[in-house]
N, C-alpha and C positions, 0 to 999 in steps of 0.2 A: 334185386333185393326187395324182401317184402316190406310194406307201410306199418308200424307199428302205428296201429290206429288208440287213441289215448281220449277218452270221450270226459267232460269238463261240464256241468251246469251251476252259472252262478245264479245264487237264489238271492231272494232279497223279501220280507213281507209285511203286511202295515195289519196293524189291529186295533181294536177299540179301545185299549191302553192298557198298563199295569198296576198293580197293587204294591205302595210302599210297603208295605208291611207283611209278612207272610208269603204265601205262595205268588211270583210272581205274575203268573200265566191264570192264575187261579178265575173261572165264571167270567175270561178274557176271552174273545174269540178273532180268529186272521180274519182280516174283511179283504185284503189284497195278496195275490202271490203275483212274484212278477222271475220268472226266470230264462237264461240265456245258453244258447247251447257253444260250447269252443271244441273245436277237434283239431288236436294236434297245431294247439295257438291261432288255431283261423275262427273268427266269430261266425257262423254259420249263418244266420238270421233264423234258426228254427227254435224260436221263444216259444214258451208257454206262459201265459197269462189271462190272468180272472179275477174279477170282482166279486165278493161272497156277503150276502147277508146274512148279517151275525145274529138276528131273532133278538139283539138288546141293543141298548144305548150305547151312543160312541163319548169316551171321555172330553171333558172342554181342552185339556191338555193333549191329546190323540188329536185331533181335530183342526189343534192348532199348528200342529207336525204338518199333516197329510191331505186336508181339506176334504176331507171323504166324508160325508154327511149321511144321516139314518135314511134321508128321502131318495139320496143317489142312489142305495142299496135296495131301498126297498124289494124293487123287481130282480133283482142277480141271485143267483143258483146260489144255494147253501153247499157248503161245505161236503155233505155228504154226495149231493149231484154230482162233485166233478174229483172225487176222490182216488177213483179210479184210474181218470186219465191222469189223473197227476202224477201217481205211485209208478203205473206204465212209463210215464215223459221220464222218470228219473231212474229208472231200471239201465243197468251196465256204463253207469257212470260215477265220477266222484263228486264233490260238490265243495264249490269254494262260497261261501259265508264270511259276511266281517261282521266277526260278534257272535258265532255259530252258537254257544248255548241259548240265547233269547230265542232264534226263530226255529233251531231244534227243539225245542223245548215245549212251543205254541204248537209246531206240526204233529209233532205227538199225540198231545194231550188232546186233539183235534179226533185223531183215528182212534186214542181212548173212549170218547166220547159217543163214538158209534160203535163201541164192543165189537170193534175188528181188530183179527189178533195181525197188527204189524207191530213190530218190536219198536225201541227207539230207533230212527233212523242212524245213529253212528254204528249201529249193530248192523245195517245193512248198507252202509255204504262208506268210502274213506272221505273225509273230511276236512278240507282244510282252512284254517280258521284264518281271513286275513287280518283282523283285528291282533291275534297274535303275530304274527307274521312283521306286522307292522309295529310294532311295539319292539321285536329284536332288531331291526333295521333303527327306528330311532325310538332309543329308551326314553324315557322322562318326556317325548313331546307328546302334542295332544295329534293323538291318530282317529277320527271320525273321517268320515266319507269325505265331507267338506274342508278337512284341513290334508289330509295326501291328496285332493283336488290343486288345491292352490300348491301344496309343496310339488306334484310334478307338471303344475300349469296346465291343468286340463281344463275345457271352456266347459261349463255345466250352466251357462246363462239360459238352459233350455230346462232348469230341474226351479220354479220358482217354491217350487214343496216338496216335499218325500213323498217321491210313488216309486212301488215295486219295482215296477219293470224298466225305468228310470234309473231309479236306485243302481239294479240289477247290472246294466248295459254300463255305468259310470263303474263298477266296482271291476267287471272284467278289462277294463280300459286299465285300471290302477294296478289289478293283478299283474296284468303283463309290463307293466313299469317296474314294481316292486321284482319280480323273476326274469326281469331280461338278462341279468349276471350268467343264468340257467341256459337258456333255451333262447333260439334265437326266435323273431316276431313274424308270421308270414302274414301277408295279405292277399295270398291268391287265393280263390274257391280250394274244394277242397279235393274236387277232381281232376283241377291243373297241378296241386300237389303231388298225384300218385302218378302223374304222369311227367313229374318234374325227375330229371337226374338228379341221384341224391350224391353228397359230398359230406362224408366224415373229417371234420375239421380238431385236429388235438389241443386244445388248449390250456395253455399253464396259467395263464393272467389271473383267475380268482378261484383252483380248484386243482391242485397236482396231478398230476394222472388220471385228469377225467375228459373223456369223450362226451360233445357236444355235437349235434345231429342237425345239420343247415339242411334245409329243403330251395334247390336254386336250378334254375337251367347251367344249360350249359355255357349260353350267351352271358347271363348276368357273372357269373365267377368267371369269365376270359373279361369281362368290360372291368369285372373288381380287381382284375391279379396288372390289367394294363395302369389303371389308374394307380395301384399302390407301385410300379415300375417308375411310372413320372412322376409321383411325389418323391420317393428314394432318390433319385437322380436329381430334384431340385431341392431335397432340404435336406441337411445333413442332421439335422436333428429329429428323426422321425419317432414320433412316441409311441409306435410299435413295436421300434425294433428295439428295446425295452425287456420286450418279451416275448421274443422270439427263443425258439428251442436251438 
């Protein structure tokens, strides 16, 4: 059976701030992109990531987010330098963003800026927005990076500010919290996946007649099918069998 290969970059981006008023993005420019590659739920470690000098001022409210100062940037590629590989890193994939209009919005306005015709990125690529995502999951709470941090207890004692590629690597951890209902979570590379036997699992529990696609040896599902034999046999209340077909 062939690998349905499903390619995933979560982006994340810091800039010299916004405008209350008017255009948000407006004489604003990205001074960090930080993004992360997932294939078929495995994190790859194939990031891309750049520091950009933005040719102006960073706001005292920017500044106080991200700690990214005018003098750090000084010496880092403008925006136009690394444009290229960036449009290239995100070619034949989709892209998960929390908050997607903000940092679609800045990358735009970015390639406007150099009268190159790339369209808005939602036109070239699908989108999906965890901010909203997060918001149908739990209405009325406050869904930022740092509060689905604490609600699925993930350790971010290593993010003492907002950085990209930080950001980035913390938002793919939440994504695969927030869609584990979906897809099951692999941790193997992604070469031991295609050479994993694959197992079409049916499941009724959160979705009627939908087919869920487990990537597992052959070892790990005889060690899963013995162990749920010895919990059936010792508990007669097994919260599986619930929802079994």
């Amino acid at each position: 059976m062939k690998l349905n290969v499903i390619r995933q970059i979560v982006l994340d981006t810091e800039t010299t701030g916004i405008n209350n008023n008017g255009i948000f993005y407006k004489n604003h420019r990205i001074i960090e992109i930080g993004a992360v590659e997932i294939i078929n739920r495995h994190i790859t470690g194939n990031n891309f990531h750049t520091y950009i000098q933005p040719d102006r001022s960073i706001d005292d409210q920017a500044f106080a987010i991200h700690g990214i100062s005018q003098d750090f940037l000084k010496n880092k590629p403008r925006f136009s330098d690394i444009s290229e590989k960036f449009i290239s890193y995100l070619n034949n994939s989709e892209l998960i963003i929390h908050n997607a209009h903000f940092d679609i919005s800045f990358i735009t306005y970015e390639f406007n800026l150099l009268n190159i015709n790339v369209k808005n990125i939602v036109s070239l690529y699908k989108v999906i927005d965890t901010l909203e995502l997060a918001r149908k999951l739990f209405p009325g709470k406050k869904n930022t990076l740092d509060a689905l941090s604490i609600r699925y207890n993930i350790n971010k004692n290593n993010r003492p500010v907002h950085s990209a590629l930080l950001d980035a690597k913390l938002l793919a951890k939440i994504y695969f919290y927030m869609t584990s209902f979906q897809e099951s979570i692999n941790f193997e590379s992604y070469d031991e996946q295609k050479n994993s036997n694959m197992s079409i699992v049916k499941n009724n529990k959160f979705q009627k007649n939908s087919l869920y696609i487990r990537l597992a040896t052959v070892d790990e599902v005889k060690c899963h099918e013995k162990y749920l034999q010895y919990m059936t046999l010792n508990n007669n209340k097994c919260l599986w069998k619930k929802y079994e077909m």
